[in-house]
C-alpha positions as a LaTeX table, in Angstrom:
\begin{tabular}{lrrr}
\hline
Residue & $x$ (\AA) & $y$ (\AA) & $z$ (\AA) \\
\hline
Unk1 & 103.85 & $-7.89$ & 176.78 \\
Unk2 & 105.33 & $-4.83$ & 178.39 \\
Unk3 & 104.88 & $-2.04$ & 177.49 \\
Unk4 & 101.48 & $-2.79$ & 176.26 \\
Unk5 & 98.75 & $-2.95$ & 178.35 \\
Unk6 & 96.59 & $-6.28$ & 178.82 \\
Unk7 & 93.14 & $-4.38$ & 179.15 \\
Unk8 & 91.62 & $-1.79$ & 177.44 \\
Unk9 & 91.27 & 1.08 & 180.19 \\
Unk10 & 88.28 & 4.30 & 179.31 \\
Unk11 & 90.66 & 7.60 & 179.22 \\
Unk12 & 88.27 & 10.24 & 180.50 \\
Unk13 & 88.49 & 13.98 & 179.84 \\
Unk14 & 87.15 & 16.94 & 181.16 \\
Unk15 & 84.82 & 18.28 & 178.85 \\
Unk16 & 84.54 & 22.01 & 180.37 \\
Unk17 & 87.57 & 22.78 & 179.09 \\
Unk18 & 88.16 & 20.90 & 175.71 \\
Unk19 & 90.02 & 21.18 & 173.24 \\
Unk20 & 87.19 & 22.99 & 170.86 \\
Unk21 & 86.02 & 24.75 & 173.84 \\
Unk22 & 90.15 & 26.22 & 173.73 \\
Unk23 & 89.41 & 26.87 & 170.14 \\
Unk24 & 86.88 & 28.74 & 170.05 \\
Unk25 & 88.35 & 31.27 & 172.58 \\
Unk26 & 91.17 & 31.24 & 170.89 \\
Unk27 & 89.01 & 32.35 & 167.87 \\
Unk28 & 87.31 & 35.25 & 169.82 \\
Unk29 & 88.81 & 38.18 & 168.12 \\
Unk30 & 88.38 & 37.00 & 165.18 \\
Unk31 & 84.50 & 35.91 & 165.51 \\
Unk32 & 83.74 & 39.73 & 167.07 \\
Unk33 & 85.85 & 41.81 & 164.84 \\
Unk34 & 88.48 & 41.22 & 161.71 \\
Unk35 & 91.42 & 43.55 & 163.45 \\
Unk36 & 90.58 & 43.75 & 167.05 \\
Unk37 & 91.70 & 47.05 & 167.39 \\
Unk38 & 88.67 & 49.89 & 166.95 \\
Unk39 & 85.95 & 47.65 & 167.76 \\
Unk40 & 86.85 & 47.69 & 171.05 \\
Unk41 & 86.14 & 51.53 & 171.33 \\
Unk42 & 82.35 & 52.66 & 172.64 \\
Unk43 & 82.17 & 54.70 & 169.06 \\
Unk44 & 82.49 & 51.93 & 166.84 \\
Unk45 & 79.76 & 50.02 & 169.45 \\
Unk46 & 77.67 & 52.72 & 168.87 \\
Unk47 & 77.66 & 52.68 & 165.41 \\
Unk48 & 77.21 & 48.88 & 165.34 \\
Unk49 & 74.49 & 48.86 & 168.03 \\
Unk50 & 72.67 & 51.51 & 165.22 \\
Unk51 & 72.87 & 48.59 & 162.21 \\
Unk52 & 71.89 & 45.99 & 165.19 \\
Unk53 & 68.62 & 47.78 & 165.94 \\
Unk54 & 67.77 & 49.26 & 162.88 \\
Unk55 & 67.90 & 45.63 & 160.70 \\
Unk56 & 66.04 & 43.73 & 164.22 \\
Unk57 & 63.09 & 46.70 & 163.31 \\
Unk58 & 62.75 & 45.95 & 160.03 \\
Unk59 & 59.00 & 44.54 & 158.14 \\
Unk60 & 59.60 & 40.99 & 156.32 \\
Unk61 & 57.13 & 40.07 & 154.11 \\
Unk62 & 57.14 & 36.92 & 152.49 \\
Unk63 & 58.84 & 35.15 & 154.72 \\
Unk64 & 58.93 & 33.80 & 158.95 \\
Unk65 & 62.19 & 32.26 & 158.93 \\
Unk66 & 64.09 & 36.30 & 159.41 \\
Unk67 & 62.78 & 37.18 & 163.12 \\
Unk68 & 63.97 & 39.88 & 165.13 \\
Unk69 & 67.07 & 37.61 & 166.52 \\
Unk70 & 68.15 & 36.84 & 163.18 \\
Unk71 & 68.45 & 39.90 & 162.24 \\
Unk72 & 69.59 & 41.36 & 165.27 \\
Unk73 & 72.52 & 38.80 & 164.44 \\
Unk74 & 72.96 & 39.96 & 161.16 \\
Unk75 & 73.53 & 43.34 & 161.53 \\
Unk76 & 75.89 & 42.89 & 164.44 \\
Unk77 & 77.94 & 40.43 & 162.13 \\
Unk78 & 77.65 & 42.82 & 158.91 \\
Unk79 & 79.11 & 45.87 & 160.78 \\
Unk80 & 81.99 & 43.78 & 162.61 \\
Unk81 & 83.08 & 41.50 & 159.76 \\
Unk82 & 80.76 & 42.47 & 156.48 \\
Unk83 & 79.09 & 39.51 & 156.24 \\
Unk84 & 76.91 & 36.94 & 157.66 \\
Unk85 & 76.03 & 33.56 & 157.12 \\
Unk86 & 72.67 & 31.28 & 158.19 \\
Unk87 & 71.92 & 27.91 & 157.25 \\
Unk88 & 68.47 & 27.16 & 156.09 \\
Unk89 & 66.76 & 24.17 & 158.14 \\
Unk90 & 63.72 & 22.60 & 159.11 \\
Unk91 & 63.26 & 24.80 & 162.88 \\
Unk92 & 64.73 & 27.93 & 161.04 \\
Unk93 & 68.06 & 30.04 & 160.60 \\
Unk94 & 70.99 & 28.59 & 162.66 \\
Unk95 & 73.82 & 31.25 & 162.59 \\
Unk96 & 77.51 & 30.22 & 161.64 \\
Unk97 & 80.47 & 31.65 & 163.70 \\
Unk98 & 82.76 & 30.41 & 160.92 \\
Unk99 & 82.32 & 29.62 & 157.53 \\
Unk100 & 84.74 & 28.35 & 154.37 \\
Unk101 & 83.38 & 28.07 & 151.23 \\
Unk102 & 84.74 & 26.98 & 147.40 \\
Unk103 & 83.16 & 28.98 & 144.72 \\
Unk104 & 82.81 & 29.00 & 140.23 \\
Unk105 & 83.22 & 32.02 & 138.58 \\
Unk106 & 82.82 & 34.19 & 142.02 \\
Unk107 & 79.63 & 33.08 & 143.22 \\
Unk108 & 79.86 & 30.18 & 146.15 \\
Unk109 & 79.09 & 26.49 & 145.61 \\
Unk110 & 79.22 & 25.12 & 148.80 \\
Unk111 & 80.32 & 25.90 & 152.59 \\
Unk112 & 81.95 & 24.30 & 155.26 \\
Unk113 & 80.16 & 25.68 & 158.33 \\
Unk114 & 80.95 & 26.03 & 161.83 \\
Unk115 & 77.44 & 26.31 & 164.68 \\
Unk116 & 78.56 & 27.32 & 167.61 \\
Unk117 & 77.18 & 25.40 & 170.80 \\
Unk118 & 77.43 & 24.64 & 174.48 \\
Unk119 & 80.62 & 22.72 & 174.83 \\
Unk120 & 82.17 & 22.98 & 171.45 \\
Unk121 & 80.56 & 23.93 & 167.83 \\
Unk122 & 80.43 & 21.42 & 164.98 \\
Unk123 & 81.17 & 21.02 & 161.82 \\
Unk124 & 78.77 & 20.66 & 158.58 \\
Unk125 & 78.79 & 21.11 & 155.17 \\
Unk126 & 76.10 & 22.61 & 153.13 \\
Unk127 & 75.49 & 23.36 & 149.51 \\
Unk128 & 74.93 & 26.90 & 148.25 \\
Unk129 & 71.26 & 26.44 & 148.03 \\
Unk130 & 71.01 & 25.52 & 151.72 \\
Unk131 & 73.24 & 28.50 & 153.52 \\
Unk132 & 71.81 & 32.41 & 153.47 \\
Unk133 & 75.28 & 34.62 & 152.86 \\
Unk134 & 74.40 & 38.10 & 153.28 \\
Unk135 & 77.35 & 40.40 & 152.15 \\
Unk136 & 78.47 & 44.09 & 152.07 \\
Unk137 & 81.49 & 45.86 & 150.89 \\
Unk138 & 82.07 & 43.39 & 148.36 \\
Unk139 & 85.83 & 43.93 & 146.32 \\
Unk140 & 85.93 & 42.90 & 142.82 \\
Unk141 & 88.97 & 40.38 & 143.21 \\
Unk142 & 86.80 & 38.70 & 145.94 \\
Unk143 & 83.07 & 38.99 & 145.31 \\
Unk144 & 82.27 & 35.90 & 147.97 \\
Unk145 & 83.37 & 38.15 & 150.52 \\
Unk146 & 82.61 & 41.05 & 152.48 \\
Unk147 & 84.62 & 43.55 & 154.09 \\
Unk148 & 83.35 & 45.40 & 157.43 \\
Unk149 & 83.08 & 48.75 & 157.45 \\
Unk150 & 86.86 & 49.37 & 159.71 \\
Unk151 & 88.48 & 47.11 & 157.15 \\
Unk152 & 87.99 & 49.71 & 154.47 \\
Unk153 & 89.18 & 52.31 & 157.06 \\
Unk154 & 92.11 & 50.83 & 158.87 \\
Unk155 & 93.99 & 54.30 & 159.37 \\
Unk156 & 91.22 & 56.15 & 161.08 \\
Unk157 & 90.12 & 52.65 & 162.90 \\
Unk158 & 93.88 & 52.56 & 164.19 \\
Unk159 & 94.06 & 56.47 & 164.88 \\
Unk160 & 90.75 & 56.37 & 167.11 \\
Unk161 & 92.27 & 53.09 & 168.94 \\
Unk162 & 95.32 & 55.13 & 169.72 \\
Unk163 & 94.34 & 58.21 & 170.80 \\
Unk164 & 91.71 & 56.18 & 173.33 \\
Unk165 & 94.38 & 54.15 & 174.40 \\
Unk166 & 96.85 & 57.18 & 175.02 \\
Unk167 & 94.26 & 58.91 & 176.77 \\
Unk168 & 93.24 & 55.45 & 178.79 \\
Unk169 & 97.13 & 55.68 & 179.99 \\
Unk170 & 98.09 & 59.27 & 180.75 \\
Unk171 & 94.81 & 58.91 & 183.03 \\
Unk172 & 96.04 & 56.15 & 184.45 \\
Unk173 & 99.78 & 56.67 & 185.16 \\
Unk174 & 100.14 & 60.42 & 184.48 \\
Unk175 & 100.58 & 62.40 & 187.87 \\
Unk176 & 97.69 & 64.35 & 187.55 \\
Unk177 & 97.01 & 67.19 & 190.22 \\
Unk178 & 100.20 & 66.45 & 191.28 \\
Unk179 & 102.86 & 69.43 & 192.19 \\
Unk180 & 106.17 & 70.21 & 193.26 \\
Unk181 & 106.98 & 72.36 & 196.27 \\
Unk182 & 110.00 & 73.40 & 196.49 \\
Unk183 & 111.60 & 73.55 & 200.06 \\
Unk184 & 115.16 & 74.40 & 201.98 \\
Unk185 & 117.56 & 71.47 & 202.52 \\
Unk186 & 116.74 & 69.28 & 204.92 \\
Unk187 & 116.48 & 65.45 & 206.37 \\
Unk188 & 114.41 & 63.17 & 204.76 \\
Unk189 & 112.69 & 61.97 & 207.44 \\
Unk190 & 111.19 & 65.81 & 207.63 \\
Unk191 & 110.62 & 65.88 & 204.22 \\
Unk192 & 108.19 & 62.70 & 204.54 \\
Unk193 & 106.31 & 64.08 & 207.59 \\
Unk194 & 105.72 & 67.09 & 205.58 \\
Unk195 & 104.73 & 65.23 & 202.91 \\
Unk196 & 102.51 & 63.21 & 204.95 \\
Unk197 & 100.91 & 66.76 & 206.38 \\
Unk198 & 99.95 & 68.07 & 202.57 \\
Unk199 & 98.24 & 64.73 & 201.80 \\
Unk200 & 96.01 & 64.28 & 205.13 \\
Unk201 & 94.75 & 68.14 & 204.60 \\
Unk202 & 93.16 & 67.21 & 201.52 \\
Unk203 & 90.88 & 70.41 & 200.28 \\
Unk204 & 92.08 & 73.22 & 202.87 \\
Unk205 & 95.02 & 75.60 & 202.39 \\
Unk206 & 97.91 & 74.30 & 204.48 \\
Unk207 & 100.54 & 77.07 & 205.21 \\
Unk208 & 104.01 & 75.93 & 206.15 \\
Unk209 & 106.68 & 78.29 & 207.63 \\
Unk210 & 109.89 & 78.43 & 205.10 \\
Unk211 & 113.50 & 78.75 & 206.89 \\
Unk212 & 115.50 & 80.96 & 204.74 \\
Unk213 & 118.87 & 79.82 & 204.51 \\
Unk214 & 122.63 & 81.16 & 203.57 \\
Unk215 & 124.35 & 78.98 & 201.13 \\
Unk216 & 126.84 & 80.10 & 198.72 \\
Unk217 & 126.97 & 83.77 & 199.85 \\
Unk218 & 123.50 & 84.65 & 199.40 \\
Unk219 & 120.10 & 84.25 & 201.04 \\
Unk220 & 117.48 & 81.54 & 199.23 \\
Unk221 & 115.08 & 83.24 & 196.51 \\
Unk222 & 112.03 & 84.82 & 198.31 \\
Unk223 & 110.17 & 82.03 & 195.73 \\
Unk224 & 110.98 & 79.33 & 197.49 \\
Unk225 & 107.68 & 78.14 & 198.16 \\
Unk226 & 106.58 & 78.83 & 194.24 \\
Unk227 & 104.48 & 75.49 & 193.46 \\
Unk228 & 105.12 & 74.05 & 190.27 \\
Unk229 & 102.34 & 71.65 & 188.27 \\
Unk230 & 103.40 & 68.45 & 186.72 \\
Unk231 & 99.95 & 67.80 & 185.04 \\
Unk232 & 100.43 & 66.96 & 181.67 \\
Unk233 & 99.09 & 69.97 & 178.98 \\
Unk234 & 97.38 & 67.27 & 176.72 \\
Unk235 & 95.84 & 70.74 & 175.01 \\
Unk236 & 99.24 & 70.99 & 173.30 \\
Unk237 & 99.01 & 67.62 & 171.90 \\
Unk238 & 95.17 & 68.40 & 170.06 \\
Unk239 & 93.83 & 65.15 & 171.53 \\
Unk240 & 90.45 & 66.88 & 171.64 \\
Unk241 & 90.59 & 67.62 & 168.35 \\
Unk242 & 91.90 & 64.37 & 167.02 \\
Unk243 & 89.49 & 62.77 & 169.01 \\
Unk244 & 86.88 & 64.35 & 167.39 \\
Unk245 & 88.00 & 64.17 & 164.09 \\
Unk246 & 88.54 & 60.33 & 164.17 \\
Unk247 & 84.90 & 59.81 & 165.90 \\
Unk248 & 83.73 & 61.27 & 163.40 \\
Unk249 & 85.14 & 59.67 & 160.38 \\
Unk250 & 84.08 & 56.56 & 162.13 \\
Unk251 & 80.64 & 57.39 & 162.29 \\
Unk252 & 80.54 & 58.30 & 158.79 \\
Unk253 & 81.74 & 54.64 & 157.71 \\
Unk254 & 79.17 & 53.59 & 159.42 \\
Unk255 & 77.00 & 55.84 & 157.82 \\
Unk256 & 75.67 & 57.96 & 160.86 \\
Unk257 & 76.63 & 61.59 & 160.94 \\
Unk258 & 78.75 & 63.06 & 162.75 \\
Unk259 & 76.43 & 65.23 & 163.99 \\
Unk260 & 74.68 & 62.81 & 166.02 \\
Unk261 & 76.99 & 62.67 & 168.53 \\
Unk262 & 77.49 & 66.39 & 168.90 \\
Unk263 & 76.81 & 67.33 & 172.52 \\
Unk264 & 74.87 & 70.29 & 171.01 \\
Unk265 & 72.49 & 68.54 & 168.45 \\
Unk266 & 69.23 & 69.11 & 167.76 \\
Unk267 & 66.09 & 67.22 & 167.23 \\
Unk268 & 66.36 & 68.01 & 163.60 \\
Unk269 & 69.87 & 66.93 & 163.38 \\
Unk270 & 68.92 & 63.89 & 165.02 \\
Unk271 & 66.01 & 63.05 & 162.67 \\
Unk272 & 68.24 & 63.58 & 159.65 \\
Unk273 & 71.09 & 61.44 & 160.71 \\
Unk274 & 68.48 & 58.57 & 160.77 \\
Unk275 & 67.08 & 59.55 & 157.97 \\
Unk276 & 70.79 & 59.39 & 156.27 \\
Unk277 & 71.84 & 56.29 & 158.35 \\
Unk278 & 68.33 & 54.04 & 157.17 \\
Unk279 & 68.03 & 55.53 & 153.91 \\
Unk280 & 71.79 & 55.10 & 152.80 \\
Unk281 & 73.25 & 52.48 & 154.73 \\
Unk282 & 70.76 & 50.47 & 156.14 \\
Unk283 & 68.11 & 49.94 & 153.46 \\
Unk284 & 70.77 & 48.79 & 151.02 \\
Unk285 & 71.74 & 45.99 & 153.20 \\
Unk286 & 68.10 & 44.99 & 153.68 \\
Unk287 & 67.40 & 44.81 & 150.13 \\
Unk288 & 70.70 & 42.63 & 149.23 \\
Unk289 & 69.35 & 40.58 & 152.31 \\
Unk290 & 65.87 & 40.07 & 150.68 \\
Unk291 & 67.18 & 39.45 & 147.41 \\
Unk292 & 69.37 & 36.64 & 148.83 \\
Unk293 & 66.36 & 35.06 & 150.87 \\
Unk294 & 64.44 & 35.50 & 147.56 \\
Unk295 & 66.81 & 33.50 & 145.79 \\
Unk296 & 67.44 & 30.78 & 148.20 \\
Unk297 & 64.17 & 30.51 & 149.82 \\
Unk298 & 61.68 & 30.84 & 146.47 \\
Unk299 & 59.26 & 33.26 & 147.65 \\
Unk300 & 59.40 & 37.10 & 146.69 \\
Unk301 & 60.85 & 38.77 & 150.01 \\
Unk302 & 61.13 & 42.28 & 150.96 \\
Unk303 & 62.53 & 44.42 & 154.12 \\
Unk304 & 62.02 & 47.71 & 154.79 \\
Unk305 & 63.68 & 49.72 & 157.32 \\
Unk306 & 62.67 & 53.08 & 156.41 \\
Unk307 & 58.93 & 52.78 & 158.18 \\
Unk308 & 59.24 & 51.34 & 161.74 \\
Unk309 & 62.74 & 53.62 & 161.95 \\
Unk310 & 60.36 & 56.61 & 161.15 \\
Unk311 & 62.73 & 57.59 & 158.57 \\
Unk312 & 61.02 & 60.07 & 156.84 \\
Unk313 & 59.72 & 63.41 & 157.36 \\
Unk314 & 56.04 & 63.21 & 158.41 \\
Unk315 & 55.46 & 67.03 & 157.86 \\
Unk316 & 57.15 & 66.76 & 154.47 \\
Unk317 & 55.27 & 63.65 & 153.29 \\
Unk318 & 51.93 & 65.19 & 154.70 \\
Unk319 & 52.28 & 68.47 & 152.70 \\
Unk320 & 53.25 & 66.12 & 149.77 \\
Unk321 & 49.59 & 64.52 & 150.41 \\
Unk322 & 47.91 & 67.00 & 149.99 \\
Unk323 & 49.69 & 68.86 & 147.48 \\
Unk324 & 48.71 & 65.97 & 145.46 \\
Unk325 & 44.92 & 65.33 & 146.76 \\
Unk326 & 44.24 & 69.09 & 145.29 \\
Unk327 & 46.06 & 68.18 & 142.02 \\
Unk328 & 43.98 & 65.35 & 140.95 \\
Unk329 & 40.83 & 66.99 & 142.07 \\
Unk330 & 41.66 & 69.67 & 139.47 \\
Unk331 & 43.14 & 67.55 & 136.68 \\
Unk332 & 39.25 & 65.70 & 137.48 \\
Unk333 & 37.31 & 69.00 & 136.86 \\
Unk334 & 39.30 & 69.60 & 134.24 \\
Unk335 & 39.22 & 66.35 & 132.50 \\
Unk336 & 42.64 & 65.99 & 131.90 \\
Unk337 & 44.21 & 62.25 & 132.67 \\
Unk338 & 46.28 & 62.27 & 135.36 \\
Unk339 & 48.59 & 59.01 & 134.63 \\
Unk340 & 49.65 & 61.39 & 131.65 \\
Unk341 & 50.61 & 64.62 & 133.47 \\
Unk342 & 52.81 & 62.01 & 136.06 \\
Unk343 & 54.66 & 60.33 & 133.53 \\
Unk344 & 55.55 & 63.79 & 131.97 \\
Unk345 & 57.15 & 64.50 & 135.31 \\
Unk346 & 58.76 & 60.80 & 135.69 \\
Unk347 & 56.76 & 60.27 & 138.46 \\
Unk348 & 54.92 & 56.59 & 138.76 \\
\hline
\end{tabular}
């Protein structure tokens, strides 16, 4: 019967560009960054590609399921959005571009998961037990989540982003090197022709006759030909300044000093900032990220990012050595215990 059909006929689809597939774009911004707006800028990138390497560097022990990829992952994720989630299974860690989750008394029950693959992600859902959630920046009101590091510092994260973006237009549409010339009254079409002459003479010095002229009862000002700039002063506006000032603030949410991206540091400087960015930023993260694995996995995990980041100071340490080397061989000759004299100092 009309308008039904009598057969059954196979609707077919094209599966490039599905509707998950649509999504997922859709979903971009979101998966790289929560606002969109300073992670764009090569600073924050920097900063992120610091946590990326440092955490992919790190020494697991206890454990083969965190490679270098994992963490790699991890550290991306933690600096962009302040947390990360993996589900545990049988071939290893399988990262989650999205993630809800239901939770008792602040700590997470169990996730609804998204896995991201060729063609479309799917769906599962995972208890607690079975899903790594690796968190910083936690907030008392909601201790299942983290916050990235530009979520905590939206104003300078929005300053840096406009100041780039200012610059990124007055470059673009601002006539720079441009100047006007001023010149006697005459047709247009000699005004183009000259016009035409100053551009084809690019990087020589083009001299042009002036006609004085008699208008109004008086001769035309001997500075007729007085070239004016049109080049925006940007110094006026303390871009430079700002810029700097807003690069670094950024850095130091990320925990990397400023310093590091002075165009006149140091080797010292250089060694300090990752000392400051692996001892105070980075190492944290790893040990909330073994104590998780501990917990979920049931084996006693570590990470340490201070030794294959050389995060220490070798001269320092070596002096230290043998500052102690000579103290036990005198507290030996002179029979005094030294497990005693250290715990006098609070040293184990």
């Amino acid at each position: 019967m009309w308008p039904f059909k009598k057969k059954n006929e196979v609707e077919t689809r094209s599966a490039t560009s599905g509707f998950t597939a649509e999504l997922i774009a859709a979903r971009e911004s979101y998966i790289s960054g929560r606002r969109g707006i300073g992670e764009l800028t090569a600073t924050v990138q920097s900063c992120v590609s610091l946590w990326e390497g440092g955490l992919s560097l790190a020494d697991v022990t206890g454990t083969d399921l965190l490679d270098r990829q994992s963490l790699a992952m991890c550290g991306r994720s933690m600096a962009l959005r302040g947390e990360a989630v993996f589900l545990i299974t049988e071939g290893g860690l399988v990262a989650c571009s999205d993630w809800d989750l239901r939770s008792f008394n602040g700590k997470p029950t169990a996730y609804r998961l998204t896995i991201a693959d060729t063609g479309g992600g799917r769906n599962e859902t995972a208890l607690a037990g079975e899903v790594l959630h690796f968190r910083t920046g936690q907030d008392v009101s909601a201790p299942y989540y983290g916050s990235a590091p530009l979520k905590r510092a939206q104003l300078t994260a929005g300053l840096l982003q406009a100041i780039e973006i200012a610059l990124s237009e007055v470059y673009d549409t601002a006539p720079i090197g441009s100047q006007i010339v001023p010149f006697p009254e005459s047709k247009e079409t000699d005004m183009e022709s000259l016009a035409r002459g100053f551009r084809g003479n690019r990087g020589k010095v083009v001299l042009r006759e002036s006609v004085q002229v008699a208008a109004a009862g008086g001769p035309a000002p001997q500075t007729d030909w007085k070239p004016y700039d049109v080049t925006p002063d940007l110094s006026k506006a303390m871009t430079k300044e700002s810029l700097d000032a807003a690069r670094g603030a950024i850095c130091m949410v990320f925990g990397v000093l400023p310093g590091l991206v002075n165009p006149a540091t140091t080797g010292p400087m250089v060694r300090e900032a990752q000392r400051h960015l692996a001892q105070w930023m980075l190492q944290p993260i790893a040990a909330g990220i073994a104590e998780e694995c501990s917990r979920k996995l049931g084996e006693q995990i570590s990470l340490d990012v201070m030794r294959p980041l050389q995060a220490f100071d070798a001269g320092g340490r070596a002096r230290a050595m043998s500052a102690i080397v000579q103290t036990m061989a005198l507290a030996k000759e002179a029979g005094v215990d030294p497990a005693q004299a250290l715990a006098l100092v609070n040293w184990e």
